[in-house]
C-alpha positions in Angstrom: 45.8 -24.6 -43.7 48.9 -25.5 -42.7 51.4 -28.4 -41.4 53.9 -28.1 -38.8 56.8 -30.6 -39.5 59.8 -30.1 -37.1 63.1 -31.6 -36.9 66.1 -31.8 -34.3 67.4 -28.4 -35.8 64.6 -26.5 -37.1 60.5 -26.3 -37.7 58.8 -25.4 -40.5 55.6 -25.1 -42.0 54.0 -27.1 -45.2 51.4 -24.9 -47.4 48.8 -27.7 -47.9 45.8 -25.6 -49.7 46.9 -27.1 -52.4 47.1 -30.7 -51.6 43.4 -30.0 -50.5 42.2 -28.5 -53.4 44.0 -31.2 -55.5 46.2 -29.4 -57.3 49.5 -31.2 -57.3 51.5 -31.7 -60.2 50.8 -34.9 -61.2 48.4 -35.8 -57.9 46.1 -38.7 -60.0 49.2 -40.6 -60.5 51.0 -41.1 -57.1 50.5 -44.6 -55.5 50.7 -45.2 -51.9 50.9 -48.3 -50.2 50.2 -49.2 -46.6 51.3 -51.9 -44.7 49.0 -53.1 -42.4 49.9 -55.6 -39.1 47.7 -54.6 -36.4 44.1 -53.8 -35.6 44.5 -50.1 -34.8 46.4 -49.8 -37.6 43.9 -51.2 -40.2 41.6 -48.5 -38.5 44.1 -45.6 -38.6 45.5 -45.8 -42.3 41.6 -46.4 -43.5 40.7 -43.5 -42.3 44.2 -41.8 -43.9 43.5 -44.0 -47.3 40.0 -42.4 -47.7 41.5 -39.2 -47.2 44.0 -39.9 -50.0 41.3 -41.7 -52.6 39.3 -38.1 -52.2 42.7 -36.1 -53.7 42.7 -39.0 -56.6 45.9 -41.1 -54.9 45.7 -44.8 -55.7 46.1 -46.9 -52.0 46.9 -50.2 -51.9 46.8 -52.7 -48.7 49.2 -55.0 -47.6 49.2 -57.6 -44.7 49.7 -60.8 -43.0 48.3 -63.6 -41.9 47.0 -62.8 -38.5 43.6 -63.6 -37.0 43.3 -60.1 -34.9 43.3 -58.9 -38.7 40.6 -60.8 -40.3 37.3 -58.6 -38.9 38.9 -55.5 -39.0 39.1 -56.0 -43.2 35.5 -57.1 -43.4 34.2 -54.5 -40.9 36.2 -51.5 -43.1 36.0 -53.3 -46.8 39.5 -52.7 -47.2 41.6 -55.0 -49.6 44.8 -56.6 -47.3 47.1 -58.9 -49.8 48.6 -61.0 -47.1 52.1 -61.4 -47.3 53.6 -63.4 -44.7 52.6 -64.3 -41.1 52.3 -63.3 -37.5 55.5 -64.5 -35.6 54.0 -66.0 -32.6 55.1 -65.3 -28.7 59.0 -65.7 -29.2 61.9 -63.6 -30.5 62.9 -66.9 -32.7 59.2 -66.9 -34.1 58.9 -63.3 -34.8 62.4 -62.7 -37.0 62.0 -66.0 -39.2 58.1 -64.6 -40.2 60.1 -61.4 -40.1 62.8 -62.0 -42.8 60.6 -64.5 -45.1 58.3 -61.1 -45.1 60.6 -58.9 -46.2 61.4 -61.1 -49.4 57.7 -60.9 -50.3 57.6 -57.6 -49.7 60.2 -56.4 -52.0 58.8 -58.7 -54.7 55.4 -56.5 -54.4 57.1 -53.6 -53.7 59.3 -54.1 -56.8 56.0 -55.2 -58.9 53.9 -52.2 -57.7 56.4 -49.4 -57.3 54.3 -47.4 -55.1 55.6 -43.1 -54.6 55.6 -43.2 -50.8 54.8 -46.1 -48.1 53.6 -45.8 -45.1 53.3 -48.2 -42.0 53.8 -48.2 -38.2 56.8 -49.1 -37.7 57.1 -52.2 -40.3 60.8 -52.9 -39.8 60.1 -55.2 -43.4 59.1 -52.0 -45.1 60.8 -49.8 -43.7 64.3 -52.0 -45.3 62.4 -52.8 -48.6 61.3 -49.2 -48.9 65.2 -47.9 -48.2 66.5 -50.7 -50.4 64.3 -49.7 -53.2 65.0 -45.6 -52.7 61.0 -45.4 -52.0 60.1 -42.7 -49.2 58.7 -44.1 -46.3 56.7 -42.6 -43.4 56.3 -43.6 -40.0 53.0 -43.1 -38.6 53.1 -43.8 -35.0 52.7 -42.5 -31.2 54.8 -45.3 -29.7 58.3 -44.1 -29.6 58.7 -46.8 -26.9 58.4 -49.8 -29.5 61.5 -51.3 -29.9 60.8 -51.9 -33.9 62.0 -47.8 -34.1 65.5 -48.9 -33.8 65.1 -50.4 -37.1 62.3 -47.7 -38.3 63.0 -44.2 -37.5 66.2 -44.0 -39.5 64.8 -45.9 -42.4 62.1 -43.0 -42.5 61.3 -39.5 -44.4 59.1 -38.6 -42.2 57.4 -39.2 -38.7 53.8 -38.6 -38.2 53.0 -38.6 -34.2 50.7 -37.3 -31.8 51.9 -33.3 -30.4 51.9 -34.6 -27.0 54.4 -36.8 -27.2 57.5 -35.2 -26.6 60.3 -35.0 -29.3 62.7 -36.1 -27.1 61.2 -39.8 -27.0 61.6 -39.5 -30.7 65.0 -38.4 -30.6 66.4 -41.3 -28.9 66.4 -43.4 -32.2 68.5 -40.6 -33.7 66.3 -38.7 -35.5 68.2 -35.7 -36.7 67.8 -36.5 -40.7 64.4 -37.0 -40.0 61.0 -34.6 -40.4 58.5 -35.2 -37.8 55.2 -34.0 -38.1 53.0 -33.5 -35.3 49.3 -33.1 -35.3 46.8 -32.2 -32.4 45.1 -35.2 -31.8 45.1 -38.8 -31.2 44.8 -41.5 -33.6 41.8 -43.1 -32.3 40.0 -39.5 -33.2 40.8 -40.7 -36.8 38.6 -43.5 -36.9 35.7 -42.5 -34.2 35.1 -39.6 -36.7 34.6 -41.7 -39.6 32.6 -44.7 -38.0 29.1 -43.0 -37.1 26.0 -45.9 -37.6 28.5 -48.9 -37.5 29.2 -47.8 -33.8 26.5 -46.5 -32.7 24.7 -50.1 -34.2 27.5 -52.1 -32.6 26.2 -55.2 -30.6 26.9 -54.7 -27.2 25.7 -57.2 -24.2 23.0 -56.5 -21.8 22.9 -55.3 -18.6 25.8 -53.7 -16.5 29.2 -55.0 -17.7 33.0 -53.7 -16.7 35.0 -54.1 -20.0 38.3 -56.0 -20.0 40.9 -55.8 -22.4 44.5 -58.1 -21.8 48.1 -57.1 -22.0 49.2 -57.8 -26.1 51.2 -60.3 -24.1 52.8 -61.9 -27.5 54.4 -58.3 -28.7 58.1 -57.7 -28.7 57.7 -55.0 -26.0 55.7 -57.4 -23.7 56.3 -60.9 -24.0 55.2 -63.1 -21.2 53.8 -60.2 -19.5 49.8 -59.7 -18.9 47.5 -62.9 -18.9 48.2 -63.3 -14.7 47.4 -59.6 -14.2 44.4 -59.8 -16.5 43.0 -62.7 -13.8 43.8 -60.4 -11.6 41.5 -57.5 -12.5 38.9 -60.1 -13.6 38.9 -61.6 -10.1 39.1 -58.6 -8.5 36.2 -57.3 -10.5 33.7 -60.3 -9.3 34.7 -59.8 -5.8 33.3 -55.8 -5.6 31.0 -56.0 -8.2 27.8 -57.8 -9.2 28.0 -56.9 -12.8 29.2 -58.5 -15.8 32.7 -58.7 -16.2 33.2 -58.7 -20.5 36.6 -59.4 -21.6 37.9 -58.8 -25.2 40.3 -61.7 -25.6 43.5 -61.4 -28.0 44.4 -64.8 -28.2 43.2 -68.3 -27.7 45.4 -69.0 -24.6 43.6 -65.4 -23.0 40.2 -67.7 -23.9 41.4 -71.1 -22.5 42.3 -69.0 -19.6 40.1 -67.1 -18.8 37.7 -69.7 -19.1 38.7 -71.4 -16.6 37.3 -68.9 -13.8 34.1 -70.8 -14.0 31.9 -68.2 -12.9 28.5 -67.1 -15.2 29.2 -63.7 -14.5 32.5 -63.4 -16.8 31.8 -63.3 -20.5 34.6 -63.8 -23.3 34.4 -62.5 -26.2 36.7 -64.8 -27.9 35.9 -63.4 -31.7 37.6 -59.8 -32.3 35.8 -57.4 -32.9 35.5 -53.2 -32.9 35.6 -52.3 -29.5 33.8 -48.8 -29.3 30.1 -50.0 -29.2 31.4 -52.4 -26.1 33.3 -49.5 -24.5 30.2 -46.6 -24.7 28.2 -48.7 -22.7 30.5 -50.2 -20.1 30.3 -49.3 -16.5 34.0 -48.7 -16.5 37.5 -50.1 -18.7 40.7 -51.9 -17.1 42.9 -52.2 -20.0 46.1 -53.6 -20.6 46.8 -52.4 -23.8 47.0 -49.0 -25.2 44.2 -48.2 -28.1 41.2 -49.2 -26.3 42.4 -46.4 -23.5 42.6 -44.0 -25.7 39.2 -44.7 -27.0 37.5 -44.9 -23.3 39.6 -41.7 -22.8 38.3 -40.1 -25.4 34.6 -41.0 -24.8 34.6 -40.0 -21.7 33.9 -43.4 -20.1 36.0 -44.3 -17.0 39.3 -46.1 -18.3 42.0 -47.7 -15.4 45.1 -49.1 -17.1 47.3 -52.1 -16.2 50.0 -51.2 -19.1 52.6 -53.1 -18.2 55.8 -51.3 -17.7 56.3 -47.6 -18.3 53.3 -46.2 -19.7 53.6 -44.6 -23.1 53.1 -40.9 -23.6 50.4 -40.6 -24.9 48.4 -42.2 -22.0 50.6 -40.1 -19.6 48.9 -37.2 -21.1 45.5 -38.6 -20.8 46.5 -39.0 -17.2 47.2 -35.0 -17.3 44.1 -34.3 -18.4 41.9 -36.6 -15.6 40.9 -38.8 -18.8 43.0 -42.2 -17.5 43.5 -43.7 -14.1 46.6 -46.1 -13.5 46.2 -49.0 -11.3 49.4 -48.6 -8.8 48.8 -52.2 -7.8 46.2 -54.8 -8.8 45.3 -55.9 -5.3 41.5 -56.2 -4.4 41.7 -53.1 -3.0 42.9 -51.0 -5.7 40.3 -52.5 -7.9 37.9 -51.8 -5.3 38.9 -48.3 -5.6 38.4 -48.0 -8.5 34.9 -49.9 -8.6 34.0 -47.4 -6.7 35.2 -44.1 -8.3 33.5 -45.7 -11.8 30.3 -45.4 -9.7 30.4 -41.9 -8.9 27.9 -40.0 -10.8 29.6 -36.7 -10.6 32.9 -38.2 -11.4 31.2 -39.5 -14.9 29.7 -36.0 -15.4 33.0 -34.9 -15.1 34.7 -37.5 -17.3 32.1 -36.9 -20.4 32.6 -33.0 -20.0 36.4 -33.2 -20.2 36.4 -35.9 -23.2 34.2 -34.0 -24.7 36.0 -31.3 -24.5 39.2 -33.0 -25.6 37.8 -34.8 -28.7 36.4 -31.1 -30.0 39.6 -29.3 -29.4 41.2 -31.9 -32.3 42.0 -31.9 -35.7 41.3 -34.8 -37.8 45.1 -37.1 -37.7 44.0 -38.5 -41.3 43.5 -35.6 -42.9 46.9 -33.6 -41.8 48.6 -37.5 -42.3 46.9 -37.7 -45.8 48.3 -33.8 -46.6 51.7 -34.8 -45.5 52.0 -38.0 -47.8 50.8 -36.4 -50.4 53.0 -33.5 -50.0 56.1 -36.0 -49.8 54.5 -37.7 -53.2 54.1 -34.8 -54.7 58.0 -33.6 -54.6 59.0 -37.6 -55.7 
């Protein structure tokens, strides 16, 4: 097996039979250490941390105080030492949680001496790590987060999706920096790995359109996605007599949400993993990106509200007739798409070509896991 990693100037390939067969130099004693701030990412660098425990590489969590974080460490049993806290809905917020964060991290960091870290884009880590001469790699298919001004030239090594092109990479200035690129998306790393806990997933009854809001608090979309969310809800009850379940963020999406007054809408105001919810629902509208993908990739109809430009990787998912875009979120366009998610042929279709998809790719935290290790290895 092997691992692509290419860079501005030149691609090459990383032997990595023996990272599988564990027989690095000195493999038992490399230490990694993740740092942990979203949902998705708990679920991603799991699935690369079990990978790693199997080749006899010590993993270590780290966190921050942040409700969206609290079921995701139950659900997986993964240890997150908190270290700092979510920065709220303003610029002000997020760089004073930011800055008291990076002093804790350097203390740990300076405690635990970890080989490589890891994160998605951790601006905090990504300084600590450079500070401290520690590798770092950025695993990651949003080049359009504005955190990779800070985080791509802080990095070793970029891990990302193939079908993001490099040039959205290369905007940050990446010609000192690897990037590896594996055939897949990250959701594939965690759907592979979850088996009885989705398939058991609660799930309500009945017919239900799934809902999921704009992560209207993130630096990339602040302000921007509770009104459209309203939107799609109300337009959902006006061409539909099903259920309309949405997977709230934050309390204000709850308070909000609530206020529609109509039996028919259901919050779910506790987060939770979103795949047994998603299998069975007549159709998605989503405002963020990971529960697309994972629609997408199920084969269940998905329509995005993304505000702005929408990232890469759901352009290709557009490509590939897995993802719908709502142009507009006027009744009609939801109508349309009521409609379309009705279709039994277009659902046929759907399943065959996510099916498809999902078999045509390799496992992300397997190559990820290979590639840290590899960078370990030559510490």
């Amino acid at each position: 097996m092997t691992v692509q990693i290419a860079s501005r100037s030149q691609t090459a390939t990383v032997n990595a039979d023996a990272l599988s067969s564990g027989t690095v130099e000195g493999l038992a004693m490399i230490r990694v250490l993740f740092d942990v701030l979203t949902p998705k990412q708990a679920l991603l660098f799991w699935a690369v941390g079990k990978e790693l425990k199997e080749r006899g590489i010590e993993v270590s969590y780290v966190g921050r105080r942040y409700a969206q974080l609290d079921w995701v460490e139950r659900a997986l049993g993964i240890e997150l030492k908190p270290l700092g806290e979510f920065g709220g809905g303003t610029l002000e917020g997020k760089l004073l949680a930011s800055t008291e964060r990076q002093r804790l991290l350097a203390e740990e960091v300076i405690a635990s001496r970890p080989d490589v870290t890891v994160s998605s884009g951790s601006v905090e880590l990504c300084r600590v790590s450079y500070g401290l001469g520690i590798r770092h790699v950025l695993v990651s298919d949003s080049p359009h987060s504005p955190v990779n001004r800070i985080a791509v030239p802080l990095s070793d090594l970029i891990a990302t999706p193939a079908f993001i092109p490099l040039a959205e990479w290369r905007r940050w200035c990446i010609q000192n920096v690897r990037v590896l690129r594996y055939r897949a998306l990250d959701p594939v790393a965690w759907m592979r790995r979850l088996g009885d806990l989705t398939a058991n997933g609660q799930a309500p009854e009945g017919d239900y359109f799934l809902v999921r809001p704009t992560e209207h608090m993130a630096s990339y979309s602040l302000g921007r996605g509770l009104a459209e969310t309203l939107s799609v809800v109300e337009g959902l009850l006006s061409f539909s007599d099903a259920k309309v379940v949405v997977l709230a963020r934050y309390p204000e999406d709850v308070a909000e949400l609530r206020r529609l007054y109509d039996p028919r809408v259901e919050v779910v105001a506790e987060p939770r993993l979103a795949l047994p919810l998603i299998s069975r629902a007549l159709a998605v509208f989503s405002g963020g990106g990971t529960m697309a993908q994972e629609a997408a990739l199920l084969g269940v109809p998905v329509f995005s509200y993304y505000p702005g430009e929408l990232p890469a990787v759901h352009r290709f998912l557009v490509r590939r007739g897995l993802l719908s875009v709502l142009s507009d979120l006027s009744r009609e366009s939801i109508g349309r798409a009521v409609a379309a998610a009705a279709d039994r042929r277009f659902r046929r279709r759907l399943a065959e070509r996510a099916r498809r998809l999902r078999e045509s790719m390799e496992d992300p935290a397997v190559v990820v896991a290979e590639a840290i290790a590899n960078l370990a290895g030559r510490r």
